[in-house]
Biotite code that builds the C-alpha atoms (Angstrom):
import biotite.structure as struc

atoms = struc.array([
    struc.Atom([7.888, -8.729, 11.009], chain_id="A", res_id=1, res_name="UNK", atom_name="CA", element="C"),
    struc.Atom([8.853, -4.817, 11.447], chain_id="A", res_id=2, res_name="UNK", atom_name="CA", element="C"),
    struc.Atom([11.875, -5.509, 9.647], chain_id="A", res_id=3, res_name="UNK", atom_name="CA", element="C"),
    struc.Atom([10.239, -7.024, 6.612], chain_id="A", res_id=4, res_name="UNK", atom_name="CA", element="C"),
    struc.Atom([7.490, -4.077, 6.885], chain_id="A", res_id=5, res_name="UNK", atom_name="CA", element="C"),
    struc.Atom([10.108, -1.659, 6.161], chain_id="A", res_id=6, res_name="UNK", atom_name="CA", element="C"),
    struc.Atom([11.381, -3.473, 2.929], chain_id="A", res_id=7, res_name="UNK", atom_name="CA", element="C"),
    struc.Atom([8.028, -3.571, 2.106], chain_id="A", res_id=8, res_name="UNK", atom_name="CA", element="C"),
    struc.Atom([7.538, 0.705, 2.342], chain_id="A", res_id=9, res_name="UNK", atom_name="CA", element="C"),
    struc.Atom([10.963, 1.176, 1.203], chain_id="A", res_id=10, res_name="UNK", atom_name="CA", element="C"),
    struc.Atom([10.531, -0.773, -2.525], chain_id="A", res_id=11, res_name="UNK", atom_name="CA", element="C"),
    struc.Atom([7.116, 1.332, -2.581], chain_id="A", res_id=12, res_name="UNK", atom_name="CA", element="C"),
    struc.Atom([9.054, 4.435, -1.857], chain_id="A", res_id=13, res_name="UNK", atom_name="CA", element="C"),
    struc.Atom([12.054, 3.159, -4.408], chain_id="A", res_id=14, res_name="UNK", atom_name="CA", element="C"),
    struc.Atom([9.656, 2.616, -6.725], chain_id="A", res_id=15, res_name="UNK", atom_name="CA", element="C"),
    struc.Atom([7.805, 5.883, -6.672], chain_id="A", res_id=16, res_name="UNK", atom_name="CA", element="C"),
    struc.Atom([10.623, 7.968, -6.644], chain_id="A", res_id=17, res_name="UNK", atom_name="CA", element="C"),
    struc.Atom([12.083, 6.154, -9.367], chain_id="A", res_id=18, res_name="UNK", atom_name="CA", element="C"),
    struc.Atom([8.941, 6.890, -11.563], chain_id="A", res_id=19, res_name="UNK", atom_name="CA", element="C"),
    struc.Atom([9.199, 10.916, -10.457], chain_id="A", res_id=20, res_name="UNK", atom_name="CA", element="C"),
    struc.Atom([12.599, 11.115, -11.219], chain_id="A", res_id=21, res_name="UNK", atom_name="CA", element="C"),
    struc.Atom([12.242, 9.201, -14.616], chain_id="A", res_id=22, res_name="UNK", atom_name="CA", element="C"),
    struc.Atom([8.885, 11.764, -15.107], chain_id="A", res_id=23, res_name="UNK", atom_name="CA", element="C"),
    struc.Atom([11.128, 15.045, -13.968], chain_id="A", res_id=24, res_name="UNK", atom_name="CA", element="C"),
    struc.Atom([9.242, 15.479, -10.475], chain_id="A", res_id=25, res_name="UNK", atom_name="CA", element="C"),
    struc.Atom([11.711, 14.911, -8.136], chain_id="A", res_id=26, res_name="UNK", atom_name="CA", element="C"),
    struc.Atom([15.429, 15.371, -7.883], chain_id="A", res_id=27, res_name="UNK", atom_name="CA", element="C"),
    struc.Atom([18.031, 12.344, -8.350], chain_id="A", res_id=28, res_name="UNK", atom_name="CA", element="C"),
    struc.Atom([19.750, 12.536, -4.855], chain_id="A", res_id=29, res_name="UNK", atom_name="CA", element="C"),
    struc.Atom([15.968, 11.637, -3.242], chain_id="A", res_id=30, res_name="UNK", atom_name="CA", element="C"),
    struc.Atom([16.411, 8.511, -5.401], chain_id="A", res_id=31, res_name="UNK", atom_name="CA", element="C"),
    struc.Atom([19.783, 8.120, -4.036], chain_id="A", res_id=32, res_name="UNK", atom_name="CA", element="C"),
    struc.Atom([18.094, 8.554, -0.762], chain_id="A", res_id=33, res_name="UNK", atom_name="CA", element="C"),
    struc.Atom([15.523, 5.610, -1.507], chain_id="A", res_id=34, res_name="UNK", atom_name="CA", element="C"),
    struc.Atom([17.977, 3.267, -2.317], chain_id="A", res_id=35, res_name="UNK", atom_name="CA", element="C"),
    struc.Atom([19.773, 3.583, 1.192], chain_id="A", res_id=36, res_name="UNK", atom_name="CA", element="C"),
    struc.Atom([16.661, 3.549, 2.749], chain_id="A", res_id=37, res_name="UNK", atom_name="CA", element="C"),
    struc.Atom([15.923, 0.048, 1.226], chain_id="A", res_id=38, res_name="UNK", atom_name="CA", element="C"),
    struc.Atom([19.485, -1.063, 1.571], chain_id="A", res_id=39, res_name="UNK", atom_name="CA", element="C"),
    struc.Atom([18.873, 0.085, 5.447], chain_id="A", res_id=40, res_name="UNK", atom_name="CA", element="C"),
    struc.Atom([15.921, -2.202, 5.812], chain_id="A", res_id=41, res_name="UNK", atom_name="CA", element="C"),
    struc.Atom([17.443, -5.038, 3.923], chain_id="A", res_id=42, res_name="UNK", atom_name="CA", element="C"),
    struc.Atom([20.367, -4.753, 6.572], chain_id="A", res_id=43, res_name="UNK", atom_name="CA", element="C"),
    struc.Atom([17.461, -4.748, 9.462], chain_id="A", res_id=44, res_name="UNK", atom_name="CA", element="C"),
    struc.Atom([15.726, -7.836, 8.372], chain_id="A", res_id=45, res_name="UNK", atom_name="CA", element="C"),
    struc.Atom([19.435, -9.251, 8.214], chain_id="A", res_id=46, res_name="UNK", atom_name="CA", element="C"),
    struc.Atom([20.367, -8.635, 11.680], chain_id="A", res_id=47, res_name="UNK", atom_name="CA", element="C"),
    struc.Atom([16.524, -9.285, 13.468], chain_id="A", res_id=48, res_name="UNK", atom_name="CA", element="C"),
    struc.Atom([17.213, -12.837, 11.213], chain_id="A", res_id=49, res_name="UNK", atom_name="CA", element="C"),
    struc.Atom([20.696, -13.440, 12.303], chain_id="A", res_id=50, res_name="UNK", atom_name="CA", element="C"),
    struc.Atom([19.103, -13.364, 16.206], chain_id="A", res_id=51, res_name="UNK", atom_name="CA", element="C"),
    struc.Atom([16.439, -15.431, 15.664], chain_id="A", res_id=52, res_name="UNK", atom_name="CA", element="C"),
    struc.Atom([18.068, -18.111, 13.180], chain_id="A", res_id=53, res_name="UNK", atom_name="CA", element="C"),
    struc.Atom([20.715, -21.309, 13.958], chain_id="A", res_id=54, res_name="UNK", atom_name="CA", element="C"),
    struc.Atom([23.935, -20.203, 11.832], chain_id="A", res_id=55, res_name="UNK", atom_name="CA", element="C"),
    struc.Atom([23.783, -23.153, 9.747], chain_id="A", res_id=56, res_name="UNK", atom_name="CA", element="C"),
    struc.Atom([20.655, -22.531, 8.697], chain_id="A", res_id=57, res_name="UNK", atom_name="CA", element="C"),
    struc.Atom([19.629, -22.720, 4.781], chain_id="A", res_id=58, res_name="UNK", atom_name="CA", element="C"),
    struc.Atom([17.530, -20.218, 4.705], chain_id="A", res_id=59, res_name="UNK", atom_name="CA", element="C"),
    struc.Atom([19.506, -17.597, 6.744], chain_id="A", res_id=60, res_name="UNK", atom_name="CA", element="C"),
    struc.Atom([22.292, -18.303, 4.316], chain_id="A", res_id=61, res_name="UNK", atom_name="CA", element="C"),
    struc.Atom([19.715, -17.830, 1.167], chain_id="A", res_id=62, res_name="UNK", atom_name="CA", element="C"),
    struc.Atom([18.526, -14.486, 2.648], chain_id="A", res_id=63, res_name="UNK", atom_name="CA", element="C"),
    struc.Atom([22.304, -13.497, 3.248], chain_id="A", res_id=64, res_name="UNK", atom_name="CA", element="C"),
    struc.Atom([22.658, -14.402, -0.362], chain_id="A", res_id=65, res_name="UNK", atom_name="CA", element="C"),
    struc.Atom([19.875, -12.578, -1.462], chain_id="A", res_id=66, res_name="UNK", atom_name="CA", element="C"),
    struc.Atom([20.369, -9.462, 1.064], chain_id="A", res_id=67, res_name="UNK", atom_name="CA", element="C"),
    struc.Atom([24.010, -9.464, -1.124], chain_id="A", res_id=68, res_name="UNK", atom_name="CA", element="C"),
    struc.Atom([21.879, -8.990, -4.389], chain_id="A", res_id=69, res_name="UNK", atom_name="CA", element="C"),
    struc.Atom([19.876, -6.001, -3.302], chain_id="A", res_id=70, res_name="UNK", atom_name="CA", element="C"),
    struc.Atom([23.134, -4.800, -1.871], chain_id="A", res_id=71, res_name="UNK", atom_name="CA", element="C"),
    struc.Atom([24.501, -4.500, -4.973], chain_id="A", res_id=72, res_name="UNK", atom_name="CA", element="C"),
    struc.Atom([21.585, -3.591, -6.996], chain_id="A", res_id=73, res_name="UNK", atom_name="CA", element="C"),
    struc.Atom([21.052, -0.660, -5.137], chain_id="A", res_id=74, res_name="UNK", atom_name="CA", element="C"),
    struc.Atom([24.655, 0.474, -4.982], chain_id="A", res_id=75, res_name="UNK", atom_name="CA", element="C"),
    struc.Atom([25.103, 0.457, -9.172], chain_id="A", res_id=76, res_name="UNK", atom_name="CA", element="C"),
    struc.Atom([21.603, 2.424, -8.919], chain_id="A", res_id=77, res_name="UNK", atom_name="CA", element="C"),
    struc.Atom([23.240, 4.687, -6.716], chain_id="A", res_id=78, res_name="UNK", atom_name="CA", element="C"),
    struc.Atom([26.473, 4.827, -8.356], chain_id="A", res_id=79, res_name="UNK", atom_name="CA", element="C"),
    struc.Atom([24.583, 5.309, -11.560], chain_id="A", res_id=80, res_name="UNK", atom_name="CA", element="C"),
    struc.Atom([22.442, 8.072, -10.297], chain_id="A", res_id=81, res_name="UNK", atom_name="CA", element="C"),
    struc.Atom([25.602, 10.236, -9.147], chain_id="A", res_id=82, res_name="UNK", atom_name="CA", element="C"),
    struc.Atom([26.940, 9.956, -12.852], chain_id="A", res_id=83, res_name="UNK", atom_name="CA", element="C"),
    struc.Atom([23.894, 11.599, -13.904], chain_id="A", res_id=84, res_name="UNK", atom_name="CA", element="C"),
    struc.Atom([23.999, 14.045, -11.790], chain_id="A", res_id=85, res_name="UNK", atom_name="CA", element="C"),
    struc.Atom([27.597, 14.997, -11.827], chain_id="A", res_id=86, res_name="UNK", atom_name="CA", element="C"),
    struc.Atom([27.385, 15.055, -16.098], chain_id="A", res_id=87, res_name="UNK", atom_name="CA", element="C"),
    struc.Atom([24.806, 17.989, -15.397], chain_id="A", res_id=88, res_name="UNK", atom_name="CA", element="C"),
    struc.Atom([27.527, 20.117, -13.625], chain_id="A", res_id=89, res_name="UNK", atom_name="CA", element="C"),
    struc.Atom([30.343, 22.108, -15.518], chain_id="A", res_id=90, res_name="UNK", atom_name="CA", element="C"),
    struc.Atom([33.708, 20.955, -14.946], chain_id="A", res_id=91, res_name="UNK", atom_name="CA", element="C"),
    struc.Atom([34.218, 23.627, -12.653], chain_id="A", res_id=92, res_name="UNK", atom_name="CA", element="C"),
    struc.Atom([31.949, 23.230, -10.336], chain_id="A", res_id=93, res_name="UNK", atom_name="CA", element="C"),
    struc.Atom([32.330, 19.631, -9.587], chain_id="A", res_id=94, res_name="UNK", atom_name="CA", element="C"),
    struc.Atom([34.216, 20.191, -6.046], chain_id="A", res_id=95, res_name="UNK", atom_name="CA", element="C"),
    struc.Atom([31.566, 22.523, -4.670], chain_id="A", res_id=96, res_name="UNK", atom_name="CA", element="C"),
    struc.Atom([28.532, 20.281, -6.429], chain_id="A", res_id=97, res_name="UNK", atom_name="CA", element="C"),
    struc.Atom([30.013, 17.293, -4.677], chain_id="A", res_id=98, res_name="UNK", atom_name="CA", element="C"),
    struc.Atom([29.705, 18.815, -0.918], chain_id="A", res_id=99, res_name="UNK", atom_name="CA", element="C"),
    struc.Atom([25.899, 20.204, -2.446], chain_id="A", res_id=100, res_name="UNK", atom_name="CA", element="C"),
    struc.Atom([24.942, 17.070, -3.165], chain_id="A", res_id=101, res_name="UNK", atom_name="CA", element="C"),
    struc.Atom([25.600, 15.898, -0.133], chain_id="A", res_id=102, res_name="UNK", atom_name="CA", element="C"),
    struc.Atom([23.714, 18.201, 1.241], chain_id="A", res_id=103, res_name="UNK", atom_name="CA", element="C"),
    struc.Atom([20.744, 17.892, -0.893], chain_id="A", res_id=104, res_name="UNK", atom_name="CA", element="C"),
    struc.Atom([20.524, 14.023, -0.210], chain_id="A", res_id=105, res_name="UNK", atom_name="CA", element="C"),
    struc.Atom([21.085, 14.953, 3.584], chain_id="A", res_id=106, res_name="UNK", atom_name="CA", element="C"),
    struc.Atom([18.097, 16.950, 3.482], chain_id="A", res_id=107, res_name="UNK", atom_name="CA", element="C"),
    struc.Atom([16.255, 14.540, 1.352], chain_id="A", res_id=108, res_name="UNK", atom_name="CA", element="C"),
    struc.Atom([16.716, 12.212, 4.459], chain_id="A", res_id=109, res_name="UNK", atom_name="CA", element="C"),
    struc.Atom([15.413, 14.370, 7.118], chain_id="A", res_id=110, res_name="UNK", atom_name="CA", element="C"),
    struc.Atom([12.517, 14.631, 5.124], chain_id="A", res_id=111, res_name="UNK", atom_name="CA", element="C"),
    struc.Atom([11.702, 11.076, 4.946], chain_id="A", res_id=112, res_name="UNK", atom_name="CA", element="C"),
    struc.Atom([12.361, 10.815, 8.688], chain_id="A", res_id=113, res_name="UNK", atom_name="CA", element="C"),
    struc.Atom([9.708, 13.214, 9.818], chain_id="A", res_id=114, res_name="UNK", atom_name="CA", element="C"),
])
């Protein structure tokens, strides 16, 4: 039940960012950051229903399906949100923006944790 808690939080996070980055009040890496976190909880529910389920079961198999879907939803958001953010830096300063964004979504992160 935990597990599917956190999915719950982390697609009201996800979806709160998303509306303060599309509104200007937050930064695009903490939407980066939201989409791991929901891709981390999606990965939780996985393995607390791999333990608990027969391997042949049908339902394990359509949550592994649909765990695959959010997957890959939330890695063309991501990849899509790193586009944005690297058009917005000259040419010359991609190298060094790539390490700073790092940064940025590490301390993004740390803020969510505490």
């Amino acid at each position: 039940i935990s597990a599917a808690e956190a999915i719950i939080e982390s697609t009201k996070v996800l979806g709160i960012v998303a509306q303060k980055v599309g509104n200007n009040e937050s930064e695009p890496e903490e939407l980066q950051v939201a989409c791991s976190s929901m891709t981390s909880a999606v990965a939780r529910l996985m393995i607390a229903s791999k333990v608990k389920s027969r391997s042949d079961s049908t339902n394990l198999k359509n949550l592994e399906s649909a765990a695959l879907k959010v997957y890959q939803s939330n890695r063309i958001l991501s990849e899509s949100v790193i586009s944005i953010i690297d058009a917005d830096v000259p040419e010359n300063d991609q190298e060094f923006f790539g390490t700073s964004r790092k940064v940025k979504e590490m301390d993004y992160q740390v803020s969510i944790l505490k």
